[in-house]
CHARMM-style PDB file with segment names, atoms N, HN, CA, C and O in Angstrom:
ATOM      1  N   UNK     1      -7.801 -15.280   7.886  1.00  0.00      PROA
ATOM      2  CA  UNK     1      -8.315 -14.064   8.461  1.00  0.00      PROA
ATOM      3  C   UNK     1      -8.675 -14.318   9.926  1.00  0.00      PROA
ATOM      4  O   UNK     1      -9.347 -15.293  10.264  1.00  0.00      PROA
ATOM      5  N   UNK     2      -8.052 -13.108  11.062  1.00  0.00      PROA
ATOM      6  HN  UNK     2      -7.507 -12.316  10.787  1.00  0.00      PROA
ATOM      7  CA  UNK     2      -8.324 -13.565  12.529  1.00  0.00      PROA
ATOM      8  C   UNK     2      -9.880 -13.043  12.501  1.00  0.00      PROA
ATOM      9  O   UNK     2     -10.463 -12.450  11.593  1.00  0.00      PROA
ATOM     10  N   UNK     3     -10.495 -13.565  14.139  1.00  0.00      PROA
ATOM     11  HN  UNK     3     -10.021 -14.046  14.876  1.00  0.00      PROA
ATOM     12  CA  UNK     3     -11.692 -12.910  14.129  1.00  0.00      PROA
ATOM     13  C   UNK     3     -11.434 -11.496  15.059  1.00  0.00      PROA
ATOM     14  O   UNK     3     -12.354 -11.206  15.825  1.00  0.00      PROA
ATOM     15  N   UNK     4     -10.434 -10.749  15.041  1.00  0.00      PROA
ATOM     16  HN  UNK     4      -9.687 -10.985  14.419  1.00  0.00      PROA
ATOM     17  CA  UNK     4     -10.491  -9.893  15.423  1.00  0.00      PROA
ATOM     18  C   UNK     4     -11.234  -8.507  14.861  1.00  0.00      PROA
ATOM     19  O   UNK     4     -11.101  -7.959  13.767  1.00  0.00      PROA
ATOM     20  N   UNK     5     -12.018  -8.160  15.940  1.00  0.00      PROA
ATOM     21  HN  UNK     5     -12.126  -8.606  16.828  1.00  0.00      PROA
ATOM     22  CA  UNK     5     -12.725  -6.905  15.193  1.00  0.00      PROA
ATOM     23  C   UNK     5     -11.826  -6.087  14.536  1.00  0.00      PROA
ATOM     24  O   UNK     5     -10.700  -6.179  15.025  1.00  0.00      PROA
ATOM     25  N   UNK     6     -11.929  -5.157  13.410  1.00  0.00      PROA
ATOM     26  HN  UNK     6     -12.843  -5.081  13.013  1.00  0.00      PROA
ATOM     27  CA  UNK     6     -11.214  -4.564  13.113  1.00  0.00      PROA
ATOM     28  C   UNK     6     -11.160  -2.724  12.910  1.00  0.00      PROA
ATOM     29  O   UNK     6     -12.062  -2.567  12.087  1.00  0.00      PROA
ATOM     30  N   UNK     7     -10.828  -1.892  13.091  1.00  0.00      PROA
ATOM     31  HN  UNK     7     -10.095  -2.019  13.759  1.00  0.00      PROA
ATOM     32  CA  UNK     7     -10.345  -0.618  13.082  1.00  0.00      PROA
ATOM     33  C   UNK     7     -10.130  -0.016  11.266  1.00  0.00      PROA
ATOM     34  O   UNK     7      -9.166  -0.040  10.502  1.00  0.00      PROA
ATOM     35  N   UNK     8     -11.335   0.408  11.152  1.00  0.00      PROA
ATOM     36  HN  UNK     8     -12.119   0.428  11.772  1.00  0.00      PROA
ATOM     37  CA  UNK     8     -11.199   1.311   9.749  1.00  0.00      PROA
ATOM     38  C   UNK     8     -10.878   2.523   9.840  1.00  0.00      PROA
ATOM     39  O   UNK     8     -11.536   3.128  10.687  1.00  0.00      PROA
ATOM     40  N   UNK     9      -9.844   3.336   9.098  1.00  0.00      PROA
ATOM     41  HN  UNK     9      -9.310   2.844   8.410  1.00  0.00      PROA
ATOM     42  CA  UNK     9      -9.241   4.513   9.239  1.00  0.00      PROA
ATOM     43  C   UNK     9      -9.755   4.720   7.750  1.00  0.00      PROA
ATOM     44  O   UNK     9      -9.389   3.807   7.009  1.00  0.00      PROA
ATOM     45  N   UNK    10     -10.496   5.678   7.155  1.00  0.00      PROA
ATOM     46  HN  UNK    10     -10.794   6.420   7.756  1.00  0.00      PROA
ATOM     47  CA  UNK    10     -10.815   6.005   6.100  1.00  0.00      PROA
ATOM     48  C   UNK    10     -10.792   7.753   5.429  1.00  0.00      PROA
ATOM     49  O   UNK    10     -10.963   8.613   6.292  1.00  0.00      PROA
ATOM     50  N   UNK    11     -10.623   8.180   4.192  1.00  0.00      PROA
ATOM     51  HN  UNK    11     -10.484   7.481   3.491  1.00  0.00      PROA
ATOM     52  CA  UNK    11     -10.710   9.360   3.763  1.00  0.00      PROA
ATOM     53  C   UNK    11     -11.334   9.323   2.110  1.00  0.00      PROA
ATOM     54  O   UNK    11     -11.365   8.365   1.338  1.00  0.00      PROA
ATOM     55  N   UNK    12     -11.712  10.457   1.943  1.00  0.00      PROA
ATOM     56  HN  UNK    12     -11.687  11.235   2.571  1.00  0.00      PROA
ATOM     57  CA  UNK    12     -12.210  10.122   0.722  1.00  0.00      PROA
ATOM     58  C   UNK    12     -11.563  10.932  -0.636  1.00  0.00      PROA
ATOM     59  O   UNK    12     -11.804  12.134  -0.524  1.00  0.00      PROA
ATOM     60  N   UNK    13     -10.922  10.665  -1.701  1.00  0.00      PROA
ATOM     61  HN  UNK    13     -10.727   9.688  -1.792  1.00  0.00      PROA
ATOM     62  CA  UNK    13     -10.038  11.300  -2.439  1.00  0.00      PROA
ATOM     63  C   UNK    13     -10.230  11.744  -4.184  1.00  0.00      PROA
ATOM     64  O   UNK    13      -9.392  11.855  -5.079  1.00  0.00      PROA
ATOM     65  N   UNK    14     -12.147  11.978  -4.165  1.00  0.00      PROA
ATOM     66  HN  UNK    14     -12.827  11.888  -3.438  1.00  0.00      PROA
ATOM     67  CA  UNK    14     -12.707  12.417  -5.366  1.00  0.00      PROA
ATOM     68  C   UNK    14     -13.259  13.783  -4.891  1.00  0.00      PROA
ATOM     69  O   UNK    14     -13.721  14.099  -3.795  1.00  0.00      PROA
ATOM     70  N   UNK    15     -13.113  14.378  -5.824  1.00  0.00      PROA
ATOM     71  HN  UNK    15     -12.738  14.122  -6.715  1.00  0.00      PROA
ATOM     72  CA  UNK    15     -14.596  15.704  -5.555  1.00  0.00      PROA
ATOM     73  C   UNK    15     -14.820  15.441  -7.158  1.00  0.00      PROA
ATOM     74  O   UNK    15     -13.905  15.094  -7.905  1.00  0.00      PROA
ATOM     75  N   UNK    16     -16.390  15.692  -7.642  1.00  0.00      PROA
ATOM     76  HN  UNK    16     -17.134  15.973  -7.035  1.00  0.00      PROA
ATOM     77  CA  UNK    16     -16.693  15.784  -8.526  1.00  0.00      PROA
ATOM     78  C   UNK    16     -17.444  17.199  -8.586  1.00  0.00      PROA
ATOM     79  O   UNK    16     -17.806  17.600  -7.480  1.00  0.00      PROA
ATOM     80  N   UNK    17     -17.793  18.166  -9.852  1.00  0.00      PROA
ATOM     81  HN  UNK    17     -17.499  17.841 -10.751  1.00  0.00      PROA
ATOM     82  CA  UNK    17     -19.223  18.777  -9.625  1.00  0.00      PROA
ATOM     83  C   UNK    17     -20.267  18.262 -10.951  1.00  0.00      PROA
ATOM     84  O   UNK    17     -20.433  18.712 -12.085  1.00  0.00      PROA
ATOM     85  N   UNK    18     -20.731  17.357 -10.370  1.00  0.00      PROA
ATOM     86  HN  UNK    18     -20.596  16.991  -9.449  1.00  0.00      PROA
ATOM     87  CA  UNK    18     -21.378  16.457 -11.628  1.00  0.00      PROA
ATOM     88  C   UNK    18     -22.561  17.673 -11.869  1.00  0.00      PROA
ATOM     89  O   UNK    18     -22.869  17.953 -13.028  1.00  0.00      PROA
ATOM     90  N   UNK    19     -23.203  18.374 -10.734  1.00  0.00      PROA
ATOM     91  HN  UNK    19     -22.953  18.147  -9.793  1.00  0.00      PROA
ATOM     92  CA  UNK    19     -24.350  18.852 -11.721  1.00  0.00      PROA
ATOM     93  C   UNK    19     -23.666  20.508 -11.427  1.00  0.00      PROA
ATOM     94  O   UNK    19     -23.048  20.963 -10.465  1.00  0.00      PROA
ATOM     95  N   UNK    20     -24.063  21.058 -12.605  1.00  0.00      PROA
ATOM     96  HN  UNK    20     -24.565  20.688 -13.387  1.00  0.00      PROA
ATOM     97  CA  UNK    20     -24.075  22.774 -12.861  1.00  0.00      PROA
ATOM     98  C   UNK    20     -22.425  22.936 -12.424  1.00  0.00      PROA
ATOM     99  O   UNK    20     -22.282  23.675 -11.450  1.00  0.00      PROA
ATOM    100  N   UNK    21     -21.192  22.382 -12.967  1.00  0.00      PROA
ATOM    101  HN  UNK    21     -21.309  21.782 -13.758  1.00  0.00      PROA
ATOM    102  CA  UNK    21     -20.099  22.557 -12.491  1.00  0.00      PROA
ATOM    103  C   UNK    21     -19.447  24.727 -12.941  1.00  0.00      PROA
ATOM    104  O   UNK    21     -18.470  25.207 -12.365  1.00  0.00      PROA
ATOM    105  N   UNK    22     -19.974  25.238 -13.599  1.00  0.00      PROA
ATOM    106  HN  UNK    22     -20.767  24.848 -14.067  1.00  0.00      PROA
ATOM    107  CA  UNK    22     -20.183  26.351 -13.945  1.00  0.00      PROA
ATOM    108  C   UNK    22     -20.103  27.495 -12.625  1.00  0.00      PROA
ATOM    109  O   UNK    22     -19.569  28.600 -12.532  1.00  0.00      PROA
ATOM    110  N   UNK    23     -21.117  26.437 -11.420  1.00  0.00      PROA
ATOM    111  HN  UNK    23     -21.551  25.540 -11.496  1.00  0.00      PROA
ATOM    112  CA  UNK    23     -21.641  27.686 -10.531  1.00  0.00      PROA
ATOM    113  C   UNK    23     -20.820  27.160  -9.098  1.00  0.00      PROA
ATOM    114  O   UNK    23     -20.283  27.824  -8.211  1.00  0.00      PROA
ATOM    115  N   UNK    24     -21.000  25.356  -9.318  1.00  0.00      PROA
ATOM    116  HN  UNK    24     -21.436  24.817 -10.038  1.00  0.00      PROA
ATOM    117  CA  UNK    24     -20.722  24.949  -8.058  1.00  0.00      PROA
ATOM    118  C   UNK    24     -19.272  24.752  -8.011  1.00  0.00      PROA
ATOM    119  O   UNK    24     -19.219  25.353  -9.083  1.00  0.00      PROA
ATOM    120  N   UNK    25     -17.968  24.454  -7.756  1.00  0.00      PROA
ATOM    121  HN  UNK    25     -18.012  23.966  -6.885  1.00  0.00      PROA
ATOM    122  CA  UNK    25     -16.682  24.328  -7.700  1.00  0.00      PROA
ATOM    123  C   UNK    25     -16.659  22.969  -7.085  1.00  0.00      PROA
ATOM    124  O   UNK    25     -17.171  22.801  -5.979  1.00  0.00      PROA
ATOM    125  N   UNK    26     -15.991  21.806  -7.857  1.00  0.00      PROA
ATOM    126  HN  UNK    26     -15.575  21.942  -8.756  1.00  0.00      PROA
ATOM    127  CA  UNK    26     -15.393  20.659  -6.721  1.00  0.00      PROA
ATOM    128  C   UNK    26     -14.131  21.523  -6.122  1.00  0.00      PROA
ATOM    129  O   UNK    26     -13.250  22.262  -6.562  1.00  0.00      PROA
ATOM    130  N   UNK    27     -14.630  20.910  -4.655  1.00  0.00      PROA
ATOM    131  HN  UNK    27     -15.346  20.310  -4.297  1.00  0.00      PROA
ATOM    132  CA  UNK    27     -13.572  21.558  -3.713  1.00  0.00      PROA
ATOM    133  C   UNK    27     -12.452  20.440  -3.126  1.00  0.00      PROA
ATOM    134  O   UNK    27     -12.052  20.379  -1.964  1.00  0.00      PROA
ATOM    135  N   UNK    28     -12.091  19.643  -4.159  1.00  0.00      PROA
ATOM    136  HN  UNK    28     -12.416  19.692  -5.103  1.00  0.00      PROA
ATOM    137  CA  UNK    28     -11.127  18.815  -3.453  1.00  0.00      PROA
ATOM    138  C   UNK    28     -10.120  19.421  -2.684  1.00  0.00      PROA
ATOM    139  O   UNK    28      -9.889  18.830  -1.629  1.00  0.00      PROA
ATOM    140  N   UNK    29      -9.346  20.594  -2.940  1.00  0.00      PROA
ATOM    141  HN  UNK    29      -9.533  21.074  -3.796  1.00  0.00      PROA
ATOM    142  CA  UNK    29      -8.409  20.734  -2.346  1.00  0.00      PROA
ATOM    143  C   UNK    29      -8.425  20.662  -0.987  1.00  0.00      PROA
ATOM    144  O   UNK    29      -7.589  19.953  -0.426  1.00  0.00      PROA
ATOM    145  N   UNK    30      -9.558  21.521  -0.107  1.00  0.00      PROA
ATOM    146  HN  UNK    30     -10.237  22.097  -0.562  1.00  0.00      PROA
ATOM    147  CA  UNK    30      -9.983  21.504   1.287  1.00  0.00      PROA
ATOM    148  C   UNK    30     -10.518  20.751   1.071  1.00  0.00      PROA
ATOM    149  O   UNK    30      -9.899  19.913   1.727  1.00  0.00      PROA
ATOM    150  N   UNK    31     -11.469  20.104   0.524  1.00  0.00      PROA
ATOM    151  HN  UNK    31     -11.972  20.784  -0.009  1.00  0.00      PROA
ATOM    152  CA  UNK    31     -12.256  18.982   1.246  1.00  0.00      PROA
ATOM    153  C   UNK    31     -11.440  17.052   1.375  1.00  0.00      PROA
ATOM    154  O   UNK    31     -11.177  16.268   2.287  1.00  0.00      PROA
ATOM    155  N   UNK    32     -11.326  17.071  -0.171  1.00  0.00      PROA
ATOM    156  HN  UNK    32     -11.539  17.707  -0.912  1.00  0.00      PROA
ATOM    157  CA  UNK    32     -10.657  15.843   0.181  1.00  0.00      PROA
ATOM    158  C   UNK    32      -9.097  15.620   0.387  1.00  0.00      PROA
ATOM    159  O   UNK    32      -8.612  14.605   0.887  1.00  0.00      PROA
ATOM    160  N   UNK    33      -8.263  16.905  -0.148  1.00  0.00      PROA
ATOM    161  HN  UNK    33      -8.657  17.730  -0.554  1.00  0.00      PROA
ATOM    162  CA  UNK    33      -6.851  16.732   0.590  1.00  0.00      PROA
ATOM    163  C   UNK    33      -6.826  17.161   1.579  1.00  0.00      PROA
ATOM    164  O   UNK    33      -5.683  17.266   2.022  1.00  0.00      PROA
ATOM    165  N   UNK    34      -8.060  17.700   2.594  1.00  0.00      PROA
ATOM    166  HN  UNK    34      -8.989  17.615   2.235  1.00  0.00      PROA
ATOM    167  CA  UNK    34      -7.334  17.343   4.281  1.00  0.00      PROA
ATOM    168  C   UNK    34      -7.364  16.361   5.196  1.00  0.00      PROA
ATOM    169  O   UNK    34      -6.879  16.149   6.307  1.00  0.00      PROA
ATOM    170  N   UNK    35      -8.646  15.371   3.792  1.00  0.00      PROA
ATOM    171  HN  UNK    35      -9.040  15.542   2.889  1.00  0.00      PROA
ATOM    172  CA  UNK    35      -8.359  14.079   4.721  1.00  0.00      PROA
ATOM    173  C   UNK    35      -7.889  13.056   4.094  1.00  0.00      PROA
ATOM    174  O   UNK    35      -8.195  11.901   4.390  1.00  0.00      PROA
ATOM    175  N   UNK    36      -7.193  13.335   3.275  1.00  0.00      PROA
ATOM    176  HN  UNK    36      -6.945  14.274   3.034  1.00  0.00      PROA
ATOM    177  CA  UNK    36      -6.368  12.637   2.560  1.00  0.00      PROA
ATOM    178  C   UNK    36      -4.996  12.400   2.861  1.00  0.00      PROA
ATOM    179  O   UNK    36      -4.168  11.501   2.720  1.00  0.00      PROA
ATOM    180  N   UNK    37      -5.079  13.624   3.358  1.00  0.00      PROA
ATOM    181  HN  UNK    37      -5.752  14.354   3.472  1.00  0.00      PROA
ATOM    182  CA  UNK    37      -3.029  13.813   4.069  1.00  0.00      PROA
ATOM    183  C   UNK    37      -3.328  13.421   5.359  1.00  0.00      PROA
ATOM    184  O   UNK    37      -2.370  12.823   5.848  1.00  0.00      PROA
ATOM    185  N   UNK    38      -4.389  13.529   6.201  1.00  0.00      PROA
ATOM    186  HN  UNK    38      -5.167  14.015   5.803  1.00  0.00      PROA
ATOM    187  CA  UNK    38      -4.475  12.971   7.147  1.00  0.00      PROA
ATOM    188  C   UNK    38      -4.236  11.859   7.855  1.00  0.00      PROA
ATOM    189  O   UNK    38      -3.690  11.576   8.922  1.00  0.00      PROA
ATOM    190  N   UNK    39      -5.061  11.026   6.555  1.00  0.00      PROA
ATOM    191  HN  UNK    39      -5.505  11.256   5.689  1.00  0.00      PROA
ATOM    192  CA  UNK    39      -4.535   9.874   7.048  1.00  0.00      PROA
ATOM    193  C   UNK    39      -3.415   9.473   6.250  1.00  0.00      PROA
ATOM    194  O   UNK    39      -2.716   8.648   6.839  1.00  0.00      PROA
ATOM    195  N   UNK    40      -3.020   9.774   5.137  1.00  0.00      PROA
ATOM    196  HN  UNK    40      -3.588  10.444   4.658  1.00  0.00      PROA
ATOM    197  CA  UNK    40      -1.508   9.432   5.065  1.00  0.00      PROA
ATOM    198  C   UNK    40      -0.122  10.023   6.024  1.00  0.00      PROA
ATOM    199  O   UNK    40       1.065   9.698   6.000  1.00  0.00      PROA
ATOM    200  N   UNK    41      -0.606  10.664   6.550  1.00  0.00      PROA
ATOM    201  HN  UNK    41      -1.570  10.928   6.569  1.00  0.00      PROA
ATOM    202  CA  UNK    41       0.195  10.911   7.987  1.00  0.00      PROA
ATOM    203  C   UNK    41       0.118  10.053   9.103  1.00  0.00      PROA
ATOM    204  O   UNK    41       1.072   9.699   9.795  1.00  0.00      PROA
ATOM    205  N   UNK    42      -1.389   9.649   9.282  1.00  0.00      PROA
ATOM    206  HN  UNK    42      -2.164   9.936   8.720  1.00  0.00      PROA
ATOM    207  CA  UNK    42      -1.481   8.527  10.407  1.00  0.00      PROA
ATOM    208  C   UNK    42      -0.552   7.448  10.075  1.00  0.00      PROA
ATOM    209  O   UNK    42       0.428   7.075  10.719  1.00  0.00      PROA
ATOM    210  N   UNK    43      -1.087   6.932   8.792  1.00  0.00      PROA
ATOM    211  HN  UNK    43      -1.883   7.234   8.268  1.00  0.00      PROA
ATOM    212  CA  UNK    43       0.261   6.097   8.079  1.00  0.00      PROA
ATOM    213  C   UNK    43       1.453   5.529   8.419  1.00  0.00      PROA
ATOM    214  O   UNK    43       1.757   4.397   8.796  1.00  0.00      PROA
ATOM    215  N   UNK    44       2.323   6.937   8.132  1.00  0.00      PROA
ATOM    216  HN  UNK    44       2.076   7.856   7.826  1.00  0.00      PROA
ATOM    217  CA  UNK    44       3.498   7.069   8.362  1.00  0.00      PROA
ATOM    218  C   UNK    44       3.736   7.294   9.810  1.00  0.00      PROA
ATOM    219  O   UNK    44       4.721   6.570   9.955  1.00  0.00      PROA
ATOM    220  N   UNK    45       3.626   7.536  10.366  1.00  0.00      PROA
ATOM    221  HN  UNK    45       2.826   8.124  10.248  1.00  0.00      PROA
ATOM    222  CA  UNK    45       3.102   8.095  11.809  1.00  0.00      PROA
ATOM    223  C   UNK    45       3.174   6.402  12.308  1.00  0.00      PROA
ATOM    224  O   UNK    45       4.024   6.241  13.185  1.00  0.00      PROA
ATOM    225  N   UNK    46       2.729   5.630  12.064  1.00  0.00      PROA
ATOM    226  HN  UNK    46       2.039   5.761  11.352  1.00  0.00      PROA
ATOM    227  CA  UNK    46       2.398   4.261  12.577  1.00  0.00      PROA
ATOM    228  C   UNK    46       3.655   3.697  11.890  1.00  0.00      PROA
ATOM    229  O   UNK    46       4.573   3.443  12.670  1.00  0.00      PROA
ATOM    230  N   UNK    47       3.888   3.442  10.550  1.00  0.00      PROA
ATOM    231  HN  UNK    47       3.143   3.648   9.916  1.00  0.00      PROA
ATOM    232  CA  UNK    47       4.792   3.102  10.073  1.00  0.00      PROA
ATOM    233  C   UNK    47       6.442   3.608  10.912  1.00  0.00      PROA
ATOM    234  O   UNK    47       7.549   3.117  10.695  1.00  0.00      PROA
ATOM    235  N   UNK    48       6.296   4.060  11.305  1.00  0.00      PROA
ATOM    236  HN  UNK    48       5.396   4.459  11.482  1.00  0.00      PROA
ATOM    237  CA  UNK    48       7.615   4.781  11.517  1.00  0.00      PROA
ATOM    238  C   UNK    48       7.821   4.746  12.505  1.00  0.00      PROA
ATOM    239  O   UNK    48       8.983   5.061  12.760  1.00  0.00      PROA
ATOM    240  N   UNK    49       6.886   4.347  13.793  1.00  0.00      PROA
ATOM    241  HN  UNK    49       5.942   4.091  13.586  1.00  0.00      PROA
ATOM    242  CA  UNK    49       6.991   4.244  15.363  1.00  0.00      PROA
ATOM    243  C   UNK    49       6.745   3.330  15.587  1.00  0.00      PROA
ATOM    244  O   UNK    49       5.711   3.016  14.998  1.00  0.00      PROA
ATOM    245  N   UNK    50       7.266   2.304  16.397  1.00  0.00      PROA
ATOM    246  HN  UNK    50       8.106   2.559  16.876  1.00  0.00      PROA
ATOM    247  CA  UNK    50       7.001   0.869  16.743  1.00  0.00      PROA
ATOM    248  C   UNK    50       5.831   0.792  18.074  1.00  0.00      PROA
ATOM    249  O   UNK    50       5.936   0.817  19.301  1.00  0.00      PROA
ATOM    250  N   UNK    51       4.725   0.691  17.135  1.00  0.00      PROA
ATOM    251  HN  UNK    51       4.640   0.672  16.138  1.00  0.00      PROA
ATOM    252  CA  UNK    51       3.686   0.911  18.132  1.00  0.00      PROA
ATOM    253  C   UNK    51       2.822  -0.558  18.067  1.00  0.00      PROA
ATOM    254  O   UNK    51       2.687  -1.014  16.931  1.00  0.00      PROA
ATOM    255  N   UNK    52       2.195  -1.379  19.251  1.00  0.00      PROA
ATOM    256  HN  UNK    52       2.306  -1.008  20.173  1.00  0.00      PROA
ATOM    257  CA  UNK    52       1.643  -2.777  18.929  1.00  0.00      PROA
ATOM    258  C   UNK    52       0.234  -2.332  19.039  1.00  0.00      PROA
ATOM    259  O   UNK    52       0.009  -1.354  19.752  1.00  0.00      PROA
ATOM    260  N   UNK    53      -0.645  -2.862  18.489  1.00  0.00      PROA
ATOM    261  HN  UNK    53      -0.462  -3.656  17.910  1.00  0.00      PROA
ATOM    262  CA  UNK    53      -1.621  -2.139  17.800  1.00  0.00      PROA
ATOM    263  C   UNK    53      -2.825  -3.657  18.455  1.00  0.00      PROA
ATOM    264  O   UNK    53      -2.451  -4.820  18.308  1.00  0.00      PROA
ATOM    265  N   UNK    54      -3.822  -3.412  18.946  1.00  0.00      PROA
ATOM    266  HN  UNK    54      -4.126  -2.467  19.066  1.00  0.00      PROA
ATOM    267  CA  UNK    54      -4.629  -4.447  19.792  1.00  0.00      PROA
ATOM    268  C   UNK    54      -5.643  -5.079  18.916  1.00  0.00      PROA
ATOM    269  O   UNK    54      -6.175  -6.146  19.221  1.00  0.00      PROA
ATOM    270  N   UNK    55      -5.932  -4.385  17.755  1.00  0.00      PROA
ATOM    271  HN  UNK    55      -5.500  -3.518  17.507  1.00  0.00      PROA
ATOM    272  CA  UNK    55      -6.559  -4.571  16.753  1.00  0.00      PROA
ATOM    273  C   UNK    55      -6.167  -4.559  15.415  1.00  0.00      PROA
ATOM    274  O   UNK    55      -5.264  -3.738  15.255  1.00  0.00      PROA
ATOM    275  N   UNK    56      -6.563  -5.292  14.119  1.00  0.00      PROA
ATOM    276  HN  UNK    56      -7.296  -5.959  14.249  1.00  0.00      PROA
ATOM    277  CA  UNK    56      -5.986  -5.253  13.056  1.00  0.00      PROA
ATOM    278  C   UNK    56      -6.205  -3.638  12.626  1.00  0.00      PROA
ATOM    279  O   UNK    56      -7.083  -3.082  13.286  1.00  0.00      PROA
ATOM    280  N   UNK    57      -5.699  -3.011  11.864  1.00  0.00      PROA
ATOM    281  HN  UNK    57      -4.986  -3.463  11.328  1.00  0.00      PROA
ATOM    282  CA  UNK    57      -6.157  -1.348  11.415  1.00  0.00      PROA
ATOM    283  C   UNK    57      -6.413  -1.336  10.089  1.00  0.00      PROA
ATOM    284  O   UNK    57      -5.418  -1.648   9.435  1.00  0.00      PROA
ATOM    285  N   UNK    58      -7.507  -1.061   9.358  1.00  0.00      PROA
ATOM    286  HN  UNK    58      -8.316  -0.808   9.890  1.00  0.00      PROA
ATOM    287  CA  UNK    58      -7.459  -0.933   8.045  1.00  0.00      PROA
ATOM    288  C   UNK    58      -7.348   0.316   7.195  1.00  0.00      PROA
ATOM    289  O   UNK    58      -8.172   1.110   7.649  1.00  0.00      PROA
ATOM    290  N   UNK    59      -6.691   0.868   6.144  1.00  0.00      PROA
ATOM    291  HN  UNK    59      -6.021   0.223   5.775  1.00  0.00      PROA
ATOM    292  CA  UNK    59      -6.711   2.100   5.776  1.00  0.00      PROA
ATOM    293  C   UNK    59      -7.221   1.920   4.558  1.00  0.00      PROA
ATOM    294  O   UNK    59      -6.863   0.982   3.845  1.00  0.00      PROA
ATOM    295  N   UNK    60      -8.236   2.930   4.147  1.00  0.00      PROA
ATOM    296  HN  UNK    60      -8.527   3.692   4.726  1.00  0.00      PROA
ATOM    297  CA  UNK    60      -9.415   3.120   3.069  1.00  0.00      PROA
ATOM    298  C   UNK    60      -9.138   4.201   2.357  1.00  0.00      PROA
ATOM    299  O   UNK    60      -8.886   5.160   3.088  1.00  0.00      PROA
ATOM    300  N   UNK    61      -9.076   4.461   1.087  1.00  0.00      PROA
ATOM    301  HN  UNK    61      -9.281   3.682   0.494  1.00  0.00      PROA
ATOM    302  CA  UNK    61      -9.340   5.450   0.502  1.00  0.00      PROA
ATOM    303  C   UNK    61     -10.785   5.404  -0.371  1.00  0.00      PROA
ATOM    304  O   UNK    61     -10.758   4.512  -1.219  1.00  0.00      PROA
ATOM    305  N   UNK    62     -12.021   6.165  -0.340  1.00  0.00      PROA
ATOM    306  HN  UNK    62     -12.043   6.889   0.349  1.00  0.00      PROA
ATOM    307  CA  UNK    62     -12.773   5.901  -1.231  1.00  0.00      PROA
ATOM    308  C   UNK    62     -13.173   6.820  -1.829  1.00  0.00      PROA
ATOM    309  O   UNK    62     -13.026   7.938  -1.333  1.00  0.00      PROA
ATOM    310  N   UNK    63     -13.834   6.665  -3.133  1.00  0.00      PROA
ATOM    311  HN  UNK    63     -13.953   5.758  -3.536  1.00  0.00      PROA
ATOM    312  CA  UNK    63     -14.289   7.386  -3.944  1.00  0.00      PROA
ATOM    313  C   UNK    63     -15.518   7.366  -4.648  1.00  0.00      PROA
ATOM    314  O   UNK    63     -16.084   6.273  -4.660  1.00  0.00      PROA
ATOM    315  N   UNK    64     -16.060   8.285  -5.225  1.00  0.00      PROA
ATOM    316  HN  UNK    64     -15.600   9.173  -5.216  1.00  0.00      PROA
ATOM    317  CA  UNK    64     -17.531   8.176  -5.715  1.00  0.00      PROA
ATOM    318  C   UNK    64     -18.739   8.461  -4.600  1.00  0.00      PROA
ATOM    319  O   UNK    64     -19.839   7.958  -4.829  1.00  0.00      PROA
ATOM    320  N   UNK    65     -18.535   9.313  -3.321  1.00  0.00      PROA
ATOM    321  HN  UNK    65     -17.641   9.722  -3.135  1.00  0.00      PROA
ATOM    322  CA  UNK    65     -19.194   8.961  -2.361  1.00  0.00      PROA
ATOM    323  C   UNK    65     -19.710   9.573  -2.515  1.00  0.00      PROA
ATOM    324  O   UNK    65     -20.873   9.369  -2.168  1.00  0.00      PROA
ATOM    325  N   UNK    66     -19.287  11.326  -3.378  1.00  0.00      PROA
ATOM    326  HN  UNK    66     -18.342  11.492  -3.660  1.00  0.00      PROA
ATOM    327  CA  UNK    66     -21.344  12.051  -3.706  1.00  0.00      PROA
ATOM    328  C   UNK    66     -22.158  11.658  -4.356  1.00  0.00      PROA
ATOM    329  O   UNK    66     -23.230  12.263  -4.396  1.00  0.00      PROA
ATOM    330  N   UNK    67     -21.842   9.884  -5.503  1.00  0.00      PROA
ATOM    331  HN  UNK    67     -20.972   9.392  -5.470  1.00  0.00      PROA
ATOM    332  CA  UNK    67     -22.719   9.259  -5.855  1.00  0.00      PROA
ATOM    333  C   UNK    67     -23.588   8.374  -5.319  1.00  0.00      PROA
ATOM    334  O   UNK    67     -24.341   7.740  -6.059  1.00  0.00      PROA
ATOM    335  N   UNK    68     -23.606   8.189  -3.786  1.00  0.00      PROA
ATOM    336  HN  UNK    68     -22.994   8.703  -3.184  1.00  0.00      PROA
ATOM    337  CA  UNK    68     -24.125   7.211  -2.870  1.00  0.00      PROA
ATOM    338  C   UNK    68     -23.566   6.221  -2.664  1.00  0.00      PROA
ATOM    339  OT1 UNK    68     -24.034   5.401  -1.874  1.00  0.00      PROA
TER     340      UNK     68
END
């Protein structure tokens, strides 16, 4: 592993409605597929253009984040 600082590109790809799901709606569609495609566009977007990059880049997907 270099010691180069590194570049996190992250999105998050759960919605839950853990409490009162009845009233409240998980809104994944807008909420987590627009940043979900987002960065799978950056992605490809990088993948696909020969671009040299000054820093390592990391890409994240996470989940569980309305649980803390």
């Amino acid at each position: 592993m270099d010691d180069k600082e590194r570049v996190i590109i992250s999105a998050h790809l759960d919605s839950t409605a853990m409490f009162a799901p009845m009233i409240m709606a998980a809104p994944g569609a807008d909420d987590d597929g627009s940043g979900v495609v987002t960065l799978l566009e950056v992605i490809r977007l990088i993948a696909e253009n020969p671009v040299e990059l000054n820093r390592p880049v990391e890409f994240i997907f996470f989940s569980a984040e309305e649980a803390g």
